[in-house]
N, CA, C and O of each residue as an XYZ file, in Angstrom:
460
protein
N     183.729    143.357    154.449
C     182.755    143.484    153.381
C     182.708    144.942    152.946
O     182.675    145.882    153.740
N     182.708    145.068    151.422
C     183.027    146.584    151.372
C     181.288    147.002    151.301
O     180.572    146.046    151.004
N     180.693    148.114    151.507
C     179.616    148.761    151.443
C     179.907    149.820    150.389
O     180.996    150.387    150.473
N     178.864    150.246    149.156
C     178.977    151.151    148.859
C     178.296    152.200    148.963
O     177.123    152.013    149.286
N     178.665    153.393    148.782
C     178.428    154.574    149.503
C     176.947    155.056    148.122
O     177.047    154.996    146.896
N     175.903    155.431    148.837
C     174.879    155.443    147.804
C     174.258    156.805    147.575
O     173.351    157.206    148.304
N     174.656    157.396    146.742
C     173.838    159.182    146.442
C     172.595    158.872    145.602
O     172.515    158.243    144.547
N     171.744    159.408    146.260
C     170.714    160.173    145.295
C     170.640    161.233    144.707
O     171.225    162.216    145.161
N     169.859    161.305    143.480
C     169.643    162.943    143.471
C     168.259    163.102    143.661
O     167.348    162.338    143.344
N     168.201    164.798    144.527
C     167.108    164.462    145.607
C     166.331    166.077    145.266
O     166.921    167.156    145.310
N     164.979    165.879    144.954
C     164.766    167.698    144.769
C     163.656    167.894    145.745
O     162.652    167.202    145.918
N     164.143    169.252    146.496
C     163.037    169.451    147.896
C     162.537    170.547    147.763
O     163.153    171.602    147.610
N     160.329    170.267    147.849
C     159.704    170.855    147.383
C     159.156    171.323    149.004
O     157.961    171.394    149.288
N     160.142    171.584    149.861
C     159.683    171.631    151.024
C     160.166    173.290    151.466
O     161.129    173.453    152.215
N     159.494    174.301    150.990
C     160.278    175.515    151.146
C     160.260    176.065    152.956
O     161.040    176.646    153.710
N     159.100    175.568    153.024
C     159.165    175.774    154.745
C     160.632    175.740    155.820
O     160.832    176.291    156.902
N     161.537    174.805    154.942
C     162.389    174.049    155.583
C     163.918    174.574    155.521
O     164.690    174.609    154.563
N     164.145    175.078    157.240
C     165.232    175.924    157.429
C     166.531    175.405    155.993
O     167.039    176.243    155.249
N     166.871    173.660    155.901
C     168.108    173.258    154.682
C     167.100    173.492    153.282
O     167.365    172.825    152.282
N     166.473    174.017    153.266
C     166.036    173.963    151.856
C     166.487    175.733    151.390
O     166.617    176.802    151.988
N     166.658    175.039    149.430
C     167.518    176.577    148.860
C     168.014    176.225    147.413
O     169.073    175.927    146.860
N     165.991    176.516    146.918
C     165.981    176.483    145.506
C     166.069    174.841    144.931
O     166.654    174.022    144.221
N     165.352    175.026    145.550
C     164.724    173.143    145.310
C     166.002    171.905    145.561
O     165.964    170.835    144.953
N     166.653    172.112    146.142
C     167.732    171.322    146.849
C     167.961    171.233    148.557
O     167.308    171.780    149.447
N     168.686    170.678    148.613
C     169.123    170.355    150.565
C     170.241    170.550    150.355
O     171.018    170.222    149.458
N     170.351    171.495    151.832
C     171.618    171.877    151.351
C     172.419    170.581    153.096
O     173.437    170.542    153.788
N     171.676    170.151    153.026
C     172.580    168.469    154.304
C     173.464    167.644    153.317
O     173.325    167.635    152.094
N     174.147    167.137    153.844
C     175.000    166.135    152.926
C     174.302    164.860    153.328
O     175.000    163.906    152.984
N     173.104    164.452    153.972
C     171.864    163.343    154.140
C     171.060    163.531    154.790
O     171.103    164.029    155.915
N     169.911    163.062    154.032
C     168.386    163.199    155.120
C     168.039    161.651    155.806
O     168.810    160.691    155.773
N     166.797    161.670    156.377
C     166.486    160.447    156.841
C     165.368    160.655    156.452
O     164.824    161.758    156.502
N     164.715    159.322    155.876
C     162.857    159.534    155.152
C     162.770    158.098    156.847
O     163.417    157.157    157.308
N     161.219    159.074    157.179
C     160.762    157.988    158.268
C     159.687    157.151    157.749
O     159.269    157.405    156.620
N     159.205    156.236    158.381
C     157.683    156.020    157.960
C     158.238    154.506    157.749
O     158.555    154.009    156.668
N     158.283    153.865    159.072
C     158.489    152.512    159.233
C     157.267    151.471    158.855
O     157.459    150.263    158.997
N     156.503    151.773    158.560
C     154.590    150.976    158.907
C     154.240    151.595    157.301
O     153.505    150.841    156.664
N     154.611    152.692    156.668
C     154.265    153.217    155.646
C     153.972    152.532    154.115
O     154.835    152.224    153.294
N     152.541    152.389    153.980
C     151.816    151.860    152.720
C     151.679    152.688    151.332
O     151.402    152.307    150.195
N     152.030    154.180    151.949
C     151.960    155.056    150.913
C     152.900    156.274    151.208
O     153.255    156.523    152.360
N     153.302    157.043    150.107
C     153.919    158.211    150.711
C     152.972    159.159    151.623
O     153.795    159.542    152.455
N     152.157    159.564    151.856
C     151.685    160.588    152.844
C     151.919    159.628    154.186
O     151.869    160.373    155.165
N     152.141    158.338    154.567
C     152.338    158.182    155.479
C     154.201    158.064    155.992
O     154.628    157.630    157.062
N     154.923    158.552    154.941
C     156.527    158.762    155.433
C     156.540    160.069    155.153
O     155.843    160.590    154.283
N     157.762    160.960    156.268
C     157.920    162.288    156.358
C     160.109    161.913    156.434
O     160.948    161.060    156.724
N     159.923    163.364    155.905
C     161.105    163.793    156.233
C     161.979    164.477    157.745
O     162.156    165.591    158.238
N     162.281    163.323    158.000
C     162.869    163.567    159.630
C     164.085    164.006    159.671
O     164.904    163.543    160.465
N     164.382    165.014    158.771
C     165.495    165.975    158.824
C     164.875    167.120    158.737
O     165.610    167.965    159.247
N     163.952    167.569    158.377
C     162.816    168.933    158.640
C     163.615    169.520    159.507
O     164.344    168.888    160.271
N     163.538    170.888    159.453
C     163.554    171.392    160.404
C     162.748    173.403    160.023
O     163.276    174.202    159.250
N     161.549    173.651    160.779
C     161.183    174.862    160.150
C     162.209    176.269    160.068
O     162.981    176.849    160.832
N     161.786    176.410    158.858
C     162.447    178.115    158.320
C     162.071    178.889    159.277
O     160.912    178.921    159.689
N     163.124    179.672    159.780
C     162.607    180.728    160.433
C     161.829    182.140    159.856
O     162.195    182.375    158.705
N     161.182    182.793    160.200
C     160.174    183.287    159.405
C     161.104    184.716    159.085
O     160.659    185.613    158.368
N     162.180    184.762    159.598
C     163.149    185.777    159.021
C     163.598    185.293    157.599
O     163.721    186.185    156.760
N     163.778    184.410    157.332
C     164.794    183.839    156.337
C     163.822    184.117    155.183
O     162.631    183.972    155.461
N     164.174    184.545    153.766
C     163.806    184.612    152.524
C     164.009    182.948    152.226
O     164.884    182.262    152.754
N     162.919    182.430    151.183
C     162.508    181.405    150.865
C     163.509    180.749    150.032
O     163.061    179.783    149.414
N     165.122    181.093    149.789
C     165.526    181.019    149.022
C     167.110    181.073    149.674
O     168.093    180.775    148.996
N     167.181    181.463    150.970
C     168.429    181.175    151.594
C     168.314    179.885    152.813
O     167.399    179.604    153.586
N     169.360    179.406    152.644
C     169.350    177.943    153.445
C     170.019    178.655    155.036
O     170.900    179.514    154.991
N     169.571    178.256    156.082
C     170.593    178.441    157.647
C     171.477    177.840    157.743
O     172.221    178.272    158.624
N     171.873    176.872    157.189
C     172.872    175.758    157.353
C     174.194    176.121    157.160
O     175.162    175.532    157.642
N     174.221    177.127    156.430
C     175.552    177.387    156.470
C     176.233    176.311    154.945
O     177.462    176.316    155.016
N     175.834    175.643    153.954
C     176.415    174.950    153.378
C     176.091    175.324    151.992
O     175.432    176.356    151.870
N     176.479    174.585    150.750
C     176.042    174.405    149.503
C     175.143    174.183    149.566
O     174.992    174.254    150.786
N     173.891    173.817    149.035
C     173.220    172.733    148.357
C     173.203    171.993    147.119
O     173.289    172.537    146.019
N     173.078    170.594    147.325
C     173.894    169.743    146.641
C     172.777    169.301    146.415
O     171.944    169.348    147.319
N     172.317    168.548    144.693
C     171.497    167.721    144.195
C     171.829    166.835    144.765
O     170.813    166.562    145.405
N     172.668    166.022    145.065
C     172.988    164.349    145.316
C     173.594    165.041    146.590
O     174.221    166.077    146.813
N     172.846    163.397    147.727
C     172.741    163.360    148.714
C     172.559    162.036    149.116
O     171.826    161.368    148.386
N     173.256    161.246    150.525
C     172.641    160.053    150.845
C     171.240    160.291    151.451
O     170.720    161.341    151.828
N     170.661    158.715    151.437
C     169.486    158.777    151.984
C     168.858    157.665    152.336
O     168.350    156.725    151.726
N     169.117    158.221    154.396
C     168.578    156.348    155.056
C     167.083    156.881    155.200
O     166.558    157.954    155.497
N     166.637    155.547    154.830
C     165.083    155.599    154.906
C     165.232    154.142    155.970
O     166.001    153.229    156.270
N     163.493    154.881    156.332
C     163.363    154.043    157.500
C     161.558    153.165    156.999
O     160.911    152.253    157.514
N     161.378    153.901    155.992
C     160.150    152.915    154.891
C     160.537    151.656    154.808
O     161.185    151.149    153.892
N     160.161    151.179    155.715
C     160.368    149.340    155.379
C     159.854    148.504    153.957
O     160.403    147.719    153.184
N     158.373    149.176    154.068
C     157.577    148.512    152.559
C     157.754    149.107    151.634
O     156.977    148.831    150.721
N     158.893    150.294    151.311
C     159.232    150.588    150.317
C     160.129    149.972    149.326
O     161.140    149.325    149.600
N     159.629    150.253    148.039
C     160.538    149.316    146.947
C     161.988    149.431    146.987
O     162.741    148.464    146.878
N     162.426    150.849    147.173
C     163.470    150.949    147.491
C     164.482    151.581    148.198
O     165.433    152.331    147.980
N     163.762    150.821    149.427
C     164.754    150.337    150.652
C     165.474    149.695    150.737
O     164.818    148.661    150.863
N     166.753    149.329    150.791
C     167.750    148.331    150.569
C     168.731    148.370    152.565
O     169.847    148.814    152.836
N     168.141    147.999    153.098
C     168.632    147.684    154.156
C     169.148    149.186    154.861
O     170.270    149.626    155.109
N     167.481    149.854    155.093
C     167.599    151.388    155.438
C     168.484    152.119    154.297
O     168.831    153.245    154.652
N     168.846    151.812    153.252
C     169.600    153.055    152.401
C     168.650    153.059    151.624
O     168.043    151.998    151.477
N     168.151    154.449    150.759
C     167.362    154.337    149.526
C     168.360    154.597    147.877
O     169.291    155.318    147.519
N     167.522    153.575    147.281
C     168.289    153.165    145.848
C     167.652    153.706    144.907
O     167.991    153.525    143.737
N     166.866    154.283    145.168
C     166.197    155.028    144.162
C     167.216    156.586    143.352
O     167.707    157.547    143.944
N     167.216    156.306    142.032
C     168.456    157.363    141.441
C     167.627    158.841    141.807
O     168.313    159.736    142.300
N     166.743    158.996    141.664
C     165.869    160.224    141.671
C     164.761    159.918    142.633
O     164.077    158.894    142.613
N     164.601    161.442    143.926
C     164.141    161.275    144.757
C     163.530    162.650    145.227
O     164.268    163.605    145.467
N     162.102    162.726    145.357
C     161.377    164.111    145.659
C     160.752    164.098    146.975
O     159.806    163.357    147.241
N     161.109    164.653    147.534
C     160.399    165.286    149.408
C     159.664    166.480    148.681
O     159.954    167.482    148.027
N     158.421    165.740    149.212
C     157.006    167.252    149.071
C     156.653    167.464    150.021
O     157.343    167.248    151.017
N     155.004    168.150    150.096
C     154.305    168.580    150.832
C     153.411    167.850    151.130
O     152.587    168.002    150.228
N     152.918    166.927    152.039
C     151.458    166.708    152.209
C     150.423    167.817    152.401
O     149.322    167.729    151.855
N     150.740    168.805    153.128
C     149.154    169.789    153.445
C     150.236    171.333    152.915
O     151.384    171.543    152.523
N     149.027    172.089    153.210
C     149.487    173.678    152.553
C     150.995    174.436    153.290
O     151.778    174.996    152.522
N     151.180    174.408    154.208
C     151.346    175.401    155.200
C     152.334    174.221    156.210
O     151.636    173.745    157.105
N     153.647    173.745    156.210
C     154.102    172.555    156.497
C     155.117    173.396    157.588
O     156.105    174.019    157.200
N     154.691    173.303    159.043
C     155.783    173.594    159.972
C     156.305    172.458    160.951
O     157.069    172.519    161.915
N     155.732    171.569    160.459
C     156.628    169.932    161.444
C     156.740    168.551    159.985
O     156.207    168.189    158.937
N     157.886    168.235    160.976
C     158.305    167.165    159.844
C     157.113    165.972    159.577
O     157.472    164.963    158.970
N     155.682    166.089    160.033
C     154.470    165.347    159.672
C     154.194    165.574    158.502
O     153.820    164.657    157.769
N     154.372    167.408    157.869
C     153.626    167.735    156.976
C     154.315    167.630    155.265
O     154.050    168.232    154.224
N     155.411    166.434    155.667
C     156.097    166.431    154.750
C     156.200    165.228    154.437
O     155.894    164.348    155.242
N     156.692    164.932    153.091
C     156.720    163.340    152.858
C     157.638    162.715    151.486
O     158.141    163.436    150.625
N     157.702    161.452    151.514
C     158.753    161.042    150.417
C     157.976    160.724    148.798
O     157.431    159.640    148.592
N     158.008    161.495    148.047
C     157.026    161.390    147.051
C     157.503    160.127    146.121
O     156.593    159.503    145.575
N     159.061    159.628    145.856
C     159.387    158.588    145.520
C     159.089    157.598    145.953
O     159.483    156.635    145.295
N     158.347    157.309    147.116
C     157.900    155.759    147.643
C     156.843    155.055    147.167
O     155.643    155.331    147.189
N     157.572    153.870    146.622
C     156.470    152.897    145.983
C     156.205    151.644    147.054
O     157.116    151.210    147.758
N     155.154    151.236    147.081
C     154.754    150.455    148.258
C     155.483    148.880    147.568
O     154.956    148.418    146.556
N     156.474    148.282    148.086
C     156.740    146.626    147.334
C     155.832    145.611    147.525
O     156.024    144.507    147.015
């Protein structure tokens, strides 16, 4: 059975976050969590990982590009679009839930619509 390979384009408003660099990820995929999740503040981004407080807000650690399009397994079950853990959604925003975001709690999938 062939599978096809599914990109989003994905913009991350998560500056806290060591792959973040100028509103992109610079991973070639994230994972959105939030298995039980009715709304976005209850799914986070479980590829987080905090900026070190050396780093300017604007260089990524990763060592990579950052790339608008990106895969993306979600683990939002009641989300609209979840398609068997991949998300199908063409356009896709990771924000902030609270001010000041140093664990992947304080972050979340702003594209999730409850189905």
């Amino acid at each position: 059975m062939f599978t096809r390979c599914l990109m989003n384009r994905l913009e991350c408003q998560v500056t806290s976050c060591q792959h973040y660099c100028n509103n992109q990820c610079c991973l070639p995929g994230i994972k959105v969590d939030g298995p039980s999740a009715c709304e976005s503040s209850q799914t986070c981004c479980s590829s987080f990982e905090e900026r070190h407080r050396s780093m300017g807000e604007n260089v990524s650690a990763c060592g990579r590009t950052p790339s608008v399009e990106t895969s993306i397994d979600c683990k939002a079950e009641k989300c609209a679009y979840n398609e068997n853990c991949k998300c199908t959604a063409e356009c896709v925003c990771v924000g902030c839930c609270c001010g000041d975001v140093t664990t992947k709690s304080g972050t979340e999938c702003c594209t999730f619509r409850n189905n």
